[in-house]
PAVEXMI-25895 format. One record per atom (N, C-alpha, C, O): y, z, x; residue number from 1. Coordinates in steps of 0.2 Angstrom, whole numbers, padded with zeros to 4 digits. Layout:
<mimis>
<mimi><py>Y</py><pz>Z</pz><px>X</px><i>NUM</i></mimi>
...
</mimis>
This chain:
<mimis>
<mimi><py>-0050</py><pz>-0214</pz><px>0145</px><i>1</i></mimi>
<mimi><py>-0051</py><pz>-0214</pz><px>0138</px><i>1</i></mimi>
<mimi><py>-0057</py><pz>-0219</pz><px>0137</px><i>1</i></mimi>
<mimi><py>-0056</py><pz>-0225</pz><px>0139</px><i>1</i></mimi>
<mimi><py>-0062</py><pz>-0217</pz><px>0133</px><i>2</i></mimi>
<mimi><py>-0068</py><pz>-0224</pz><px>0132</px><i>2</i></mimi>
<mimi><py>-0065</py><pz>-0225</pz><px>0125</px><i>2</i></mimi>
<mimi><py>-0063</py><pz>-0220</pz><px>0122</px><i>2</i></mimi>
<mimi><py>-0066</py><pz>-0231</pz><px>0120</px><i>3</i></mimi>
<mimi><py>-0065</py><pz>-0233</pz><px>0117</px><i>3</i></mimi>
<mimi><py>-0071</py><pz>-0235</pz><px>0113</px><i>3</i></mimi>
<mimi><py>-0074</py><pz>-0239</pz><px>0114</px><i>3</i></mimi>
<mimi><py>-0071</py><pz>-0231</pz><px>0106</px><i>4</i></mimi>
<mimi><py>-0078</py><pz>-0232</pz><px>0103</px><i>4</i></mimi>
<mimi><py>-0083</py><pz>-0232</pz><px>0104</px><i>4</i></mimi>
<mimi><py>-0088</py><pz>-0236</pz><px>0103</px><i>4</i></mimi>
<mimi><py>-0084</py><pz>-0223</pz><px>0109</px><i>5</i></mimi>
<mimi><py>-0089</py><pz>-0221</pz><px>0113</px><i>5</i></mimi>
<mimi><py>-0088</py><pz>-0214</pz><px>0113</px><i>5</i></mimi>
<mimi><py>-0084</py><pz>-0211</pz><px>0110</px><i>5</i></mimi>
<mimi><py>-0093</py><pz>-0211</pz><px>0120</px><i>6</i></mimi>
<mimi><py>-0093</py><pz>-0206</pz><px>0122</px><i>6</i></mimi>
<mimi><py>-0091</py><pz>-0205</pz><px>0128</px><i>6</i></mimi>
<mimi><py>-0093</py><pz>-0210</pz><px>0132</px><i>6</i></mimi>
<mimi><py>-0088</py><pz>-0200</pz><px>0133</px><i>7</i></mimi>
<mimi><py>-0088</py><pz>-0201</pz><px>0138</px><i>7</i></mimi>
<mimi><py>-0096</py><pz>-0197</pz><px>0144</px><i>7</i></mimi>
<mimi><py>-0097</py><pz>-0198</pz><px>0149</px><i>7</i></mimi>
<mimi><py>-0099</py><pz>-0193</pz><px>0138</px><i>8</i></mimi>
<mimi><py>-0105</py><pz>-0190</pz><px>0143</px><i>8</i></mimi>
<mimi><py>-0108</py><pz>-0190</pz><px>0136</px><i>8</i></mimi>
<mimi><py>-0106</py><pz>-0189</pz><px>0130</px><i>8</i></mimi>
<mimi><py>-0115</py><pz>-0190</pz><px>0141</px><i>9</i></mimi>
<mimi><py>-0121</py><pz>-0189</pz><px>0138</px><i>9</i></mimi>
<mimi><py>-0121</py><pz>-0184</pz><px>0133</px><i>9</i></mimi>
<mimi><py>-0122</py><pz>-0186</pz><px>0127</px><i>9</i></mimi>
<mimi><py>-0121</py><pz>-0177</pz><px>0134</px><i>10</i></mimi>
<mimi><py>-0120</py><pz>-0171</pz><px>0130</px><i>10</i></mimi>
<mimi><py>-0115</py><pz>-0172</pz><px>0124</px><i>10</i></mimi>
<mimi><py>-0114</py><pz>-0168</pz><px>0120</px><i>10</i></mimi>
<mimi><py>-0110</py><pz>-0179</pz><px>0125</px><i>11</i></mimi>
<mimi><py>-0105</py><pz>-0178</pz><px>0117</px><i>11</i></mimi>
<mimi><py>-0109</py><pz>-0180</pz><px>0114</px><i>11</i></mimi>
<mimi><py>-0111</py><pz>-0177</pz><px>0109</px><i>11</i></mimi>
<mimi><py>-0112</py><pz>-0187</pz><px>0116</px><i>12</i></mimi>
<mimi><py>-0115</py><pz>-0191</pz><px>0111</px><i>12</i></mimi>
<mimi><py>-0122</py><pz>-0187</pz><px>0107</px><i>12</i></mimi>
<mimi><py>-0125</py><pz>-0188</pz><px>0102</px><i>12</i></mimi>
<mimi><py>-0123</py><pz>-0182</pz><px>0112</px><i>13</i></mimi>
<mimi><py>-0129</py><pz>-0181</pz><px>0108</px><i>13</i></mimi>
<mimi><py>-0127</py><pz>-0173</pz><px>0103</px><i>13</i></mimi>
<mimi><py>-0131</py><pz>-0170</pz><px>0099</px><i>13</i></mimi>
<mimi><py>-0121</py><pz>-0170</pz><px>0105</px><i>14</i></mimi>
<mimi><py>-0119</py><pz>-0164</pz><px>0102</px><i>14</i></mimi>
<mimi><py>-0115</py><pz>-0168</pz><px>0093</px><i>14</i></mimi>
<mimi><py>-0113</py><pz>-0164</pz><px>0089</px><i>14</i></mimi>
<mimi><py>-0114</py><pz>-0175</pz><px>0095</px><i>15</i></mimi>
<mimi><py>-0111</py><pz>-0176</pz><px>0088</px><i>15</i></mimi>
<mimi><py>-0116</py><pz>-0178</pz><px>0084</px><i>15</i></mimi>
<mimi><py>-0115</py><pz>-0178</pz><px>0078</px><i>15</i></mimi>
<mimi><py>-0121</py><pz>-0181</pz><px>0088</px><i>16</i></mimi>
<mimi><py>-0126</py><pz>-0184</pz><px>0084</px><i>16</i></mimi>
<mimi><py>-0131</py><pz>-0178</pz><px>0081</px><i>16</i></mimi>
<mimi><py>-0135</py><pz>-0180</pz><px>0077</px><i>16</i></mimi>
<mimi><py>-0132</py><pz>-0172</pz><px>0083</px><i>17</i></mimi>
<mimi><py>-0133</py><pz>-0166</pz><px>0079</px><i>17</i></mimi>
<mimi><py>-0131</py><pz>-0163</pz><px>0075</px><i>17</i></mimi>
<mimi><py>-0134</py><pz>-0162</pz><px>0070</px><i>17</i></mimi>
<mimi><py>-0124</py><pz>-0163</pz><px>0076</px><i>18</i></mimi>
<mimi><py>-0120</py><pz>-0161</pz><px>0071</px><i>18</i></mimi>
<mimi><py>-0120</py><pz>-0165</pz><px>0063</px><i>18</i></mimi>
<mimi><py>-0121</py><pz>-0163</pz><px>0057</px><i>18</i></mimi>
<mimi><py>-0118</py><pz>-0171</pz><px>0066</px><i>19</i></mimi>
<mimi><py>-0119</py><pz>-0178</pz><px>0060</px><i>19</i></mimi>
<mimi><py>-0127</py><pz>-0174</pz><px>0056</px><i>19</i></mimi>
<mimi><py>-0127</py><pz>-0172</pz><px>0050</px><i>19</i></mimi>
<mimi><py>-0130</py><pz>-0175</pz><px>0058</px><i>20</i></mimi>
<mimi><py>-0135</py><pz>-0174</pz><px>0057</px><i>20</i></mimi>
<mimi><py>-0138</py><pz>-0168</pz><px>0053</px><i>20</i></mimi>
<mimi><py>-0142</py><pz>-0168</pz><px>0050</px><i>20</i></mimi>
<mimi><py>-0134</py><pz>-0161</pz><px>0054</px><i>21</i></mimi>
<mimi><py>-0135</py><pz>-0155</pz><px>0047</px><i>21</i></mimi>
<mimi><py>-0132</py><pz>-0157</pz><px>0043</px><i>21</i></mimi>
<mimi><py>-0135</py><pz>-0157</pz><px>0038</px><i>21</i></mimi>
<mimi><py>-0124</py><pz>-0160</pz><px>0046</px><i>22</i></mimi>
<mimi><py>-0119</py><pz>-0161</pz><px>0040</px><i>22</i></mimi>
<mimi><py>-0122</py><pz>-0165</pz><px>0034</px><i>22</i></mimi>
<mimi><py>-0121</py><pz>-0164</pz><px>0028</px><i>22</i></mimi>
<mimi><py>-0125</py><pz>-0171</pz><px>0037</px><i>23</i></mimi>
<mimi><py>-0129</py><pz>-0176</pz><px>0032</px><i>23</i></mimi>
<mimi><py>-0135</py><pz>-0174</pz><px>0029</px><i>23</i></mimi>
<mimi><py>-0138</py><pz>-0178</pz><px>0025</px><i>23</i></mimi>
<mimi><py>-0137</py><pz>-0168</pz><px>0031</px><i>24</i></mimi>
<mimi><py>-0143</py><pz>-0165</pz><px>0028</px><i>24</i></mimi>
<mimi><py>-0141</py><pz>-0159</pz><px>0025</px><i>24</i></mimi>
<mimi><py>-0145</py><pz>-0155</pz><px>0024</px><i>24</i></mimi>
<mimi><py>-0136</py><pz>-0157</pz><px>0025</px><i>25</i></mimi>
<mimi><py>-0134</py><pz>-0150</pz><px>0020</px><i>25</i></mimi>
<mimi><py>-0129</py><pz>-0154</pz><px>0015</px><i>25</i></mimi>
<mimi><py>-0128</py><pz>-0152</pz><px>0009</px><i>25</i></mimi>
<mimi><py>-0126</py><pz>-0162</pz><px>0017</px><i>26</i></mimi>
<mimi><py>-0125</py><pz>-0166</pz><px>0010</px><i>26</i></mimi>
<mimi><py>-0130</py><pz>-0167</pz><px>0005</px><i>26</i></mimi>
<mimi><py>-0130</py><pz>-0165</pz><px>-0001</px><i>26</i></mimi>
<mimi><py>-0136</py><pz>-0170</pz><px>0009</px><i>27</i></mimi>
<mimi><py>-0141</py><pz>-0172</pz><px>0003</px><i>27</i></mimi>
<mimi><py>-0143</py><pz>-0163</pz><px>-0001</px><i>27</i></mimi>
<mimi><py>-0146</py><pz>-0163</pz><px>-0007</px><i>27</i></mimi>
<mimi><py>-0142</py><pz>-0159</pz><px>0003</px><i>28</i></mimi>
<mimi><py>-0144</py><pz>-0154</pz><px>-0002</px><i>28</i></mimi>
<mimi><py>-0139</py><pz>-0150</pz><px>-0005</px><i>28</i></mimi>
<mimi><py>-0140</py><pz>-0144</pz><px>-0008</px><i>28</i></mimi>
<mimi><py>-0135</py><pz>-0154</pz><px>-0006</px><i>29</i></mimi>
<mimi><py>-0131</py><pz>-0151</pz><px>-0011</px><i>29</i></mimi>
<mimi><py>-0125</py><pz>-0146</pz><px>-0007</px><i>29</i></mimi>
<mimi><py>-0120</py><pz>-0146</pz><px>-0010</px><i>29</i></mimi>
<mimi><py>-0125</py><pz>-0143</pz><px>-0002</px><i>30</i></mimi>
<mimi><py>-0122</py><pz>-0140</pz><px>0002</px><i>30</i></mimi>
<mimi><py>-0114</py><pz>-0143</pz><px>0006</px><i>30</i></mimi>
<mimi><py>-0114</py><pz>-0149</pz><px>0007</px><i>30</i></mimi>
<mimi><py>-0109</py><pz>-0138</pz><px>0008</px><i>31</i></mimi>
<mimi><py>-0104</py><pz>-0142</pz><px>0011</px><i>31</i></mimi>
<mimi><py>-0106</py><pz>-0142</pz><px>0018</px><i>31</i></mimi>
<mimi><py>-0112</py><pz>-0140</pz><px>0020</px><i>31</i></mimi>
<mimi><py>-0102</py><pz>-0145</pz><px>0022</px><i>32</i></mimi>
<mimi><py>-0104</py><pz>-0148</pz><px>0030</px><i>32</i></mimi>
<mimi><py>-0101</py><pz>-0141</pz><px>0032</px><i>32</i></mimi>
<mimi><py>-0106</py><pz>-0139</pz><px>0034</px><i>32</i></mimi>
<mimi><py>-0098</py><pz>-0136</pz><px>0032</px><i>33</i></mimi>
<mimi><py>-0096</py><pz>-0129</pz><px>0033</px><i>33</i></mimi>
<mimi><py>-0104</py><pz>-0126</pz><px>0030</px><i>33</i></mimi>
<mimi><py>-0108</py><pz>-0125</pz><px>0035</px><i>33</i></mimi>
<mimi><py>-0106</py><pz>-0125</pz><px>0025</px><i>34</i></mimi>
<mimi><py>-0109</py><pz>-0121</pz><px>0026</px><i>34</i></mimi>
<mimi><py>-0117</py><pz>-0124</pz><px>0029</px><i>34</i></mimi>
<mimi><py>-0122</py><pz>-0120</pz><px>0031</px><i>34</i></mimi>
<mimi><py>-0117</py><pz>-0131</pz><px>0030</px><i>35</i></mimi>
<mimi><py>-0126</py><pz>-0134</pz><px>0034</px><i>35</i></mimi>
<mimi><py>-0124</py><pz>-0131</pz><px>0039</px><i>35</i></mimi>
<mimi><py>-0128</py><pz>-0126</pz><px>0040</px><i>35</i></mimi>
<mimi><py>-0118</py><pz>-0131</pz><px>0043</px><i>36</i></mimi>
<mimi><py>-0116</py><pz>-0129</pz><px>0050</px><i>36</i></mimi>
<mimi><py>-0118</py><pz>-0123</pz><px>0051</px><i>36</i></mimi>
<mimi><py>-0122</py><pz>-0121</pz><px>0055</px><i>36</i></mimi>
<mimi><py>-0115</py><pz>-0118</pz><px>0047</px><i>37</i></mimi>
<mimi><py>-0116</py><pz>-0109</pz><px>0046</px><i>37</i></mimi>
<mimi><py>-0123</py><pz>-0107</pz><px>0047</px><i>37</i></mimi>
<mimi><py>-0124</py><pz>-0104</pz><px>0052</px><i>37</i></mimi>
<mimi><py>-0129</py><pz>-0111</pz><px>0041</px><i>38</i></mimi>
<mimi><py>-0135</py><pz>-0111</pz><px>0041</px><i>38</i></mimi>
<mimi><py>-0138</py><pz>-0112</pz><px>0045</px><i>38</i></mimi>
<mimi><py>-0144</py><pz>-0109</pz><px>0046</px><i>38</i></mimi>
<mimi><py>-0136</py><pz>-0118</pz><px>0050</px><i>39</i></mimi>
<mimi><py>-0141</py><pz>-0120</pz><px>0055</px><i>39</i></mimi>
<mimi><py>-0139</py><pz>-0115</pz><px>0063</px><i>39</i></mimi>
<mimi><py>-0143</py><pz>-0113</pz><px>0067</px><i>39</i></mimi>
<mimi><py>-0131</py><pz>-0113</pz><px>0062</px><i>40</i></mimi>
<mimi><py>-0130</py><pz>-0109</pz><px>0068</px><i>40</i></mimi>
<mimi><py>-0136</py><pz>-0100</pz><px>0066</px><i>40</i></mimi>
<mimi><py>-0138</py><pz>-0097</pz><px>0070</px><i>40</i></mimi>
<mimi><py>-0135</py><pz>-0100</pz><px>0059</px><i>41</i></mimi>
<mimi><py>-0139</py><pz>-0092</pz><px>0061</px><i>41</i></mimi>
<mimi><py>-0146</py><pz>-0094</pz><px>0060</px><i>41</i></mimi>
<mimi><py>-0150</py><pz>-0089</pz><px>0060</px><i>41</i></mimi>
<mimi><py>-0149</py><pz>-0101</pz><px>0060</px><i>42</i></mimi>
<mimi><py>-0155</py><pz>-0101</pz><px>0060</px><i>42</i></mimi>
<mimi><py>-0159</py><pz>-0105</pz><px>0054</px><i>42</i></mimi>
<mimi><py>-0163</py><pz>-0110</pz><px>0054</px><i>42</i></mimi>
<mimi><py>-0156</py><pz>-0101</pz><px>0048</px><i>43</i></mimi>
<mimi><py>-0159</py><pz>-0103</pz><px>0041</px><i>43</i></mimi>
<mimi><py>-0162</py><pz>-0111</pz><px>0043</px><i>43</i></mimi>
<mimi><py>-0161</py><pz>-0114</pz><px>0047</px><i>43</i></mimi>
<mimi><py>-0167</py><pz>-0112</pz><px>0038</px><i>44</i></mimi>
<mimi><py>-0170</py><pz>-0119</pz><px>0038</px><i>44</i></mimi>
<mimi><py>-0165</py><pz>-0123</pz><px>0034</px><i>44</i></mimi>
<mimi><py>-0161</py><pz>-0119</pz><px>0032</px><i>44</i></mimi>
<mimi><py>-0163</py><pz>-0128</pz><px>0033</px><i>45</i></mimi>
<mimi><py>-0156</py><pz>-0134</pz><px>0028</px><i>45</i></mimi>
<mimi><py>-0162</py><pz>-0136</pz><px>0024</px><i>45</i></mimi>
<mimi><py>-0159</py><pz>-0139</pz><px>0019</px><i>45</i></mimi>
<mimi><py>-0167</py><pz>-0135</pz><px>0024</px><i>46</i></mimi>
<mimi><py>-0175</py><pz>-0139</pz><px>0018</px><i>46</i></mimi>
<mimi><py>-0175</py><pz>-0133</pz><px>0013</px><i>46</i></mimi>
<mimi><py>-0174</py><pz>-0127</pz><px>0015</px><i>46</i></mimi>
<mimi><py>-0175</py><pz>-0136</pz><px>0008</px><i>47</i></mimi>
<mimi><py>-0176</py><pz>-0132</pz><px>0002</px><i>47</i></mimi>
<mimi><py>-0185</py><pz>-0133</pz><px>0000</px><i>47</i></mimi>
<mimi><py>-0188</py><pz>-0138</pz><px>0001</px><i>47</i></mimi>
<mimi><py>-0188</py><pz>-0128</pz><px>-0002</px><i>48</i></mimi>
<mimi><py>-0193</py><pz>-0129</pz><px>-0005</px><i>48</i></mimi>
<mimi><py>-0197</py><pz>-0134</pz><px>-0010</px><i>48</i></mimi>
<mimi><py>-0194</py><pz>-0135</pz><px>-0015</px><i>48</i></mimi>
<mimi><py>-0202</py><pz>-0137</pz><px>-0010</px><i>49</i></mimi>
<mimi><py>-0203</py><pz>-0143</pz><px>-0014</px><i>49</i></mimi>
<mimi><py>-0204</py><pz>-0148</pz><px>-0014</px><i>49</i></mimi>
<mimi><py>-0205</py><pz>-0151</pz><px>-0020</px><i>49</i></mimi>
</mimis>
């Protein structure tokens, strides 16, 4: 068990992705279910403008 980590490279950077639509389909207004959905089928999470 690591404590307030990661145990491999591939967690840290697969949550630091995640983190990352999820806080980017927040600022657009969107839930974390659906930035996830959008980013899995491709769609852009940027709204125009």
């Amino acid at each position: 068990k690591v404590t307030n980590g990661f145990r491999s490279d591939w967690g840290k950077d697969l949550f630091a992705a995640v983190r990352s639509v999820v806080n980017t389909g927040k600022r657009q207004g969107r839930s974390a279910l659906q930035a996830i959905q959008m980013a899995i089928s491709g769609q852009s999470l940027f709204q125009p403008g």
